[in-house]
N, C-alpha and C positions, 0 to 999 in steps of 0.2 A: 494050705498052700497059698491059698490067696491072703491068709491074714499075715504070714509071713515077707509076702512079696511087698506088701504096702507098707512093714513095719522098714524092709530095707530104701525103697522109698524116701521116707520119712527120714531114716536114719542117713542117708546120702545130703537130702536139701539142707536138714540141721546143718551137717559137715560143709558143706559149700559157701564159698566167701558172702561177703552182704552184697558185693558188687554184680556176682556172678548172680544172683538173686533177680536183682533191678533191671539187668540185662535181657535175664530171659523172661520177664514179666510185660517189657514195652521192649520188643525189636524193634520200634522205629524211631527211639528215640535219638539214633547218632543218624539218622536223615533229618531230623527236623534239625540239628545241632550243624550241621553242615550246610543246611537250605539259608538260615538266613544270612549266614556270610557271604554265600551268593547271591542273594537277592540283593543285599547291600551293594555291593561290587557292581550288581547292573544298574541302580541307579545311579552311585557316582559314573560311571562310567556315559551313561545319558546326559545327564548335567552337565558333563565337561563337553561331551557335544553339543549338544544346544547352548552353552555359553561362548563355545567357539564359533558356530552360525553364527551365533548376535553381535561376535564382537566382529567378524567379517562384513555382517550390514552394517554395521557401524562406520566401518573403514572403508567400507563402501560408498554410505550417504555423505561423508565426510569429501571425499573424493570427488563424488556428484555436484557437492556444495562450494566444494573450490573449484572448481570449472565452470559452476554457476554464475560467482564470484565476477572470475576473471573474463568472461563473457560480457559481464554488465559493465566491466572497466571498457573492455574493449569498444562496446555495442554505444555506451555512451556519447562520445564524440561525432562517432560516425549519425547520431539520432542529432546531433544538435546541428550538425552541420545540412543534415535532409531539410531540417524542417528550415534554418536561412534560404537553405535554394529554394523551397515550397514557398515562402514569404515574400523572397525576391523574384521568384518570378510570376506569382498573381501582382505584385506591384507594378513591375515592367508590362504585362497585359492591362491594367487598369489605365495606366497614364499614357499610355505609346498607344494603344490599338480601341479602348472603350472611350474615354474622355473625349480626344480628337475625333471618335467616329458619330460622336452625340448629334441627333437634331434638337439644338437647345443652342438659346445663345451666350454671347462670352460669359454672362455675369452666373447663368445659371452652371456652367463649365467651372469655371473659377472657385463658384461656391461647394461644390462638389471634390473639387480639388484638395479643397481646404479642409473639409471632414474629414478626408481620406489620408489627409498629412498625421490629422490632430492623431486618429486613431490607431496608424502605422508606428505612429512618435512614442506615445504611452504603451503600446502592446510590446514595441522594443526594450523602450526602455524597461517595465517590470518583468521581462523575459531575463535581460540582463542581469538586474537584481535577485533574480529568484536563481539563476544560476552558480553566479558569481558572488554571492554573499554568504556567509556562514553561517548555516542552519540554527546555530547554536549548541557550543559546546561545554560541557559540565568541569570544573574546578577538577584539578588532582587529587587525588583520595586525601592524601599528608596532609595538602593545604586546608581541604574541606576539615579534617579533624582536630587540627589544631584552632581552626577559627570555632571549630562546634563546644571545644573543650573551653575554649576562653570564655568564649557566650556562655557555656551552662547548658547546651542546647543537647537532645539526642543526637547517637552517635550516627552518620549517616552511613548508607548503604554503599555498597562498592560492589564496581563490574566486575567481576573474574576474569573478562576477556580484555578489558584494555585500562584496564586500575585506574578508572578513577573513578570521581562520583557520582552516582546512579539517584539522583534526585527521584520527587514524583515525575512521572506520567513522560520520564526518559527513557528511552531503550535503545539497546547496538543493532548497529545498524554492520550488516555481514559485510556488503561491499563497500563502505566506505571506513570498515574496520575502528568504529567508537562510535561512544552514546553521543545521541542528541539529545536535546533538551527539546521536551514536548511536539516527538518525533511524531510525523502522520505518516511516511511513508518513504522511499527511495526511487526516485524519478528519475526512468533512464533519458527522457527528451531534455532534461534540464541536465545531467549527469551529477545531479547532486541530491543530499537529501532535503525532504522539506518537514523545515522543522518549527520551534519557538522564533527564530530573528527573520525566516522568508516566507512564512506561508500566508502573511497577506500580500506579497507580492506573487508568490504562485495563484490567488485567488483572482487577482486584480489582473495578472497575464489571460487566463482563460474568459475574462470578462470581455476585456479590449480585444481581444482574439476575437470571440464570436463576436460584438459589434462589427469590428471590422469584416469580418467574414457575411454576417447579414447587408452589412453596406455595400458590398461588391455586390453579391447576388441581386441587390432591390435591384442595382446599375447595370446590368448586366441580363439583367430577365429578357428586358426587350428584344436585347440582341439574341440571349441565347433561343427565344420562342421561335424567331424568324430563323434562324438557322435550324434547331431542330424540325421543324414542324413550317416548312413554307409554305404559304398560299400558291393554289394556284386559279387560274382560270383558262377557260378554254377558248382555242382559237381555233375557228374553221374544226376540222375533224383530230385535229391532237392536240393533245392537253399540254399546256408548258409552264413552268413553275415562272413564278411572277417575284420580282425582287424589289421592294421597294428601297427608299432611302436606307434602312438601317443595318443592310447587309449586302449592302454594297461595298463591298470588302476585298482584301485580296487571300487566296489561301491560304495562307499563314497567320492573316489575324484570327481568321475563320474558326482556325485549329488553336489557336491559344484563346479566344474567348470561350470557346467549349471548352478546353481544360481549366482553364481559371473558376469557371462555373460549377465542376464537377468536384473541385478539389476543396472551394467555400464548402457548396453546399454539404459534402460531406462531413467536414472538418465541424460543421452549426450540427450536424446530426451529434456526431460523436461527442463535443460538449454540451450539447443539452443535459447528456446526459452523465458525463462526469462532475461539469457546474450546475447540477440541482442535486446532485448528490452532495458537492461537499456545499454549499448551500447550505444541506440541510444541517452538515457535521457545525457550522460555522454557529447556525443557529441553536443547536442543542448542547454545543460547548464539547465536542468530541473529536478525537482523532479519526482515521481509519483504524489504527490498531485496537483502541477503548470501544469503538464499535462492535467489533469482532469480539470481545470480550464482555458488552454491556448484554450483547442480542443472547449467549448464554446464562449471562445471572438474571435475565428478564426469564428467558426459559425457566428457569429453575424456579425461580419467584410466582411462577405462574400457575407450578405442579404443588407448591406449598401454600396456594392460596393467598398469597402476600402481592404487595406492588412494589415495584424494583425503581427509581428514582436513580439516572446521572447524579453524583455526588456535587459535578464541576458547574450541573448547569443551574446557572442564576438568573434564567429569564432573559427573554430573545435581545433586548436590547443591551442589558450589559453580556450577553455573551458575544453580541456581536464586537462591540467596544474593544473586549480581551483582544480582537483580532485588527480592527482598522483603527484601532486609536478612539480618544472621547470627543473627536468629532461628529457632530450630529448626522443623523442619515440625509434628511433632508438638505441638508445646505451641500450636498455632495461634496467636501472636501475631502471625505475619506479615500474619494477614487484618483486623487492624485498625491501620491505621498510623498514627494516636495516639499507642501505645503500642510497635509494633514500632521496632527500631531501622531507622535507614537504611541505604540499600545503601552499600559502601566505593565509594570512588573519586570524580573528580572531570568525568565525561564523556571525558575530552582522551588520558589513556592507559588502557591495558585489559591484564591479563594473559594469554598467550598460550602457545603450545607450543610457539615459535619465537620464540628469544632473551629469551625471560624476560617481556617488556612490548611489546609489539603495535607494531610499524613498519610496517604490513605496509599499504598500500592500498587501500582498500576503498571 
C-alpha cells in the first residue's frame, strides 16, 4: 500500500512541469522578486526628496544672499555719510569749544591747530581715495585671451559670474557684482571694495584716523578728567565741587567735549585693532581672504608634519613696498601719496617663492 502510494508520488512530480517543480521548492522566491523593485522605488523616491530640500535651501540661501547684497548697497551710503557727521562734529568740538577753552598761549593754540589741520587734511583726503577710486578691475575674458594667445602665454581663467578675467589672488565680490584685482575685502564705511589700486589708501586712512583720534584725546584729557571726575573741597559743613580754569564752560561745550572724547577714544580702541591686524596682513604679504585660507593649509601642514610658507610673502620690507610704493620707511614718504611713488606692478601678476611670478590659485 505504501510502496504503491510513493510510486504514484513519484509518478505525479515526473509528470509536473519543470516550472511547477521551482515553485514548490522556494515559495518565497516571487517575494524576494517583488521586494526589490520596492525597495528600489523607496529610494529614488527619498533622493528626489532630499534633492528637492537641497535645491529649496539653495533658493533659499540665494534669496538670503540677495537681500544681503542689497542691504550692503543700501547700508553703504548711509555708513559713509555717519561716519562725515562723526568727523565733522569732533572737528567742530576741537576748534569751537577745546582750542579756545585751552589755558596755553596763542603760539601753543596755533601750533596745536596746525597738527589738527595737517591730520584732518590727509585722513580726508585717503578716505576719499580709498572710496572713490577703483579697487581694480581685471581685463575682459576675449581681451585677456587673445593677448595670452599672441604672447604664447597660458590660457587664463574666467569668472562664470561676471566674464571676465579671474587673474591670481582676484575674486567676486557679491555686492559690487565683479572681480577685483587682489581683493582683501568689501567695506561697507568706504562703500566700496578694497582692492589691488586702494588698499594703501584704506591702510593710510585708518593710520591718520587713529592719529588724529589719539590727538584729540591727548587735547582733550584735561578737560574731559575735570568734567568727569571734579575736584572738590569742603567748605564749612558741605562739600561743593570746585571748578577751576579748564571747565569753566557752558553746557553745551560741556556735553560735546564729553562726546568728542568718547567717540575718539572709542574709534583708537576699535583700530587698534583692525590696524594691527592688517598691519600684520601688510607685513606678511596677504589678503583678508588668503588668510582665511593660509590659516587652513597651515592647519593641514601641521597634521602632515610639514611647514606651510605664504607663497606671496617675500620678507617684510619688500612686502611692505608691494603696498606703499619703494619709498623707504624711514624717510616717511610713503604716508603721503602725492608724493610717494606707486607701488610696482599691474594687479594681474605678483612675485612669488615659487617659480619666479605667482601661478598659483588663490
Amino acid at each position: 500500500m505504501s510502496a504503491g502510494w510513493h510510486s504514484r508520488k513519484a509518478e505525479n512530480a515526473s509528470a509536473a512541469p519543470p516550472g511547477a517543480t521551482e515553485q514548490m521548492s522556494s515559495p518565497s522566491s516571487p517575494r524576494k522578486t517583488h521586494s526589490r523593485p520596492c525597495c528600489t522605488a523607496i529610494l529614488v523616491a527619498n533622493r528626489r526628496t532630499w534633492m528637492s530640500v537641497l535645491r529649496r535651501i539653495d533658493s533659499g540661501l540665494d534669496m538670503v544672499e540677495s537681500c544681503v547684497t542689497v542691504a550692503m548697497k543700501l547700508v553703504g551710503p548711509l555708513l559713509i555719510l555717519a561716519a562725515l557727521g562723526l568727523i565733522s562734529f569732533c572737528t567742530y568740538t576741537f576748534f569751537t569749544d577745546a582750542i579756545p577753552n585751552m589755558d596755553a598761549g596763542p603760539l601753543t593754540k596755533v601750533s596745536e591747530s596746525c597738527v589738527g589741520l595737517v591730520l584732518l587734511a590727509n585722513a580726508l583726503y585717503n578716505y576719499a581715495k580709498a572710496a572713490l577710486s577703483d579697487p581694480g578691475t581685471p581685463p575682459n575674458f576675449d581681451d585677456a585671451l587673445d593677448s595670452a594667445v599672441e604672447s604664447d602665454m597660458p590660457k587664463p581663467r574666467k569668472c562664470l559670474k561676471c566674464n571676465r578675467c579671474k587673474p591670481t589672488r582676484a575674486h567676486h565680490c557679491r555686492v559690487c557684482r565683479r572681480c577685483v584685482l587682489k581683493m582683501d575685502h568689501h567695506c561697507p564705511w568706504i562703500n566700496n571694495c578694497v582692492g589691488f589700486a586702494n588698499y594703501r589708501y584704506f591702510c593710510l586712512f585708518m593710520l591718520f584716523l587713529y592719529a588724529s583720534c589719539a590727538f584729540v584725546v591727548c587735547v582733550l584729557s584735561v578737560h574731559f578728567w575735570h568734567l568727569a571726575f571734579p575736584p572738590v573741597v569742603a567748605l564749612g559743613l558741605g562739600v561743593h565741587r570746585h571748578h577751576d580754569h579748564y571747565v569753566r564752560l557752558s553746557m553745551q561745550s560741556e556735553s560735546h567735549i564729553l562726546t568728542t572724547f568718547v567717540i575718539c577714544f572709542s574709534v583708537m580702541l576699535a583700530l587698534s585693532m583692525l590696524g594691527g591686524f592688517h598691519m600684520y596682513l601688510v607685513l606678511t604679504n596677504q589678503t583678508t581672504i588668503e588668510f582665511q585660507f593660509n590659516m587652513g593649509r597651515r592647519r593641514e601642514a601641521r597634521k602632515n608634519g610639514e611647514f606651510y610658507r605664504n607663497p606671496f610673502d617675500l620678507g617684510r620690507r619688500r612686502n611692505f613696498q608691494e603696498v606703499f610704493g619703494p619709498s623707504p620707511f624711514i624717510g616717511f614718504r610713503w604716508m603721503l601719496p602725492c608724493l610717494a611713488q606707486r607701488p610696482a606692478g599691474n594687479g594681474m601678476d605678483f612675485p612669488s617663492l615659487r617659480a619666479g611670478i605667482a601661478g598659483i590659485v588663490v
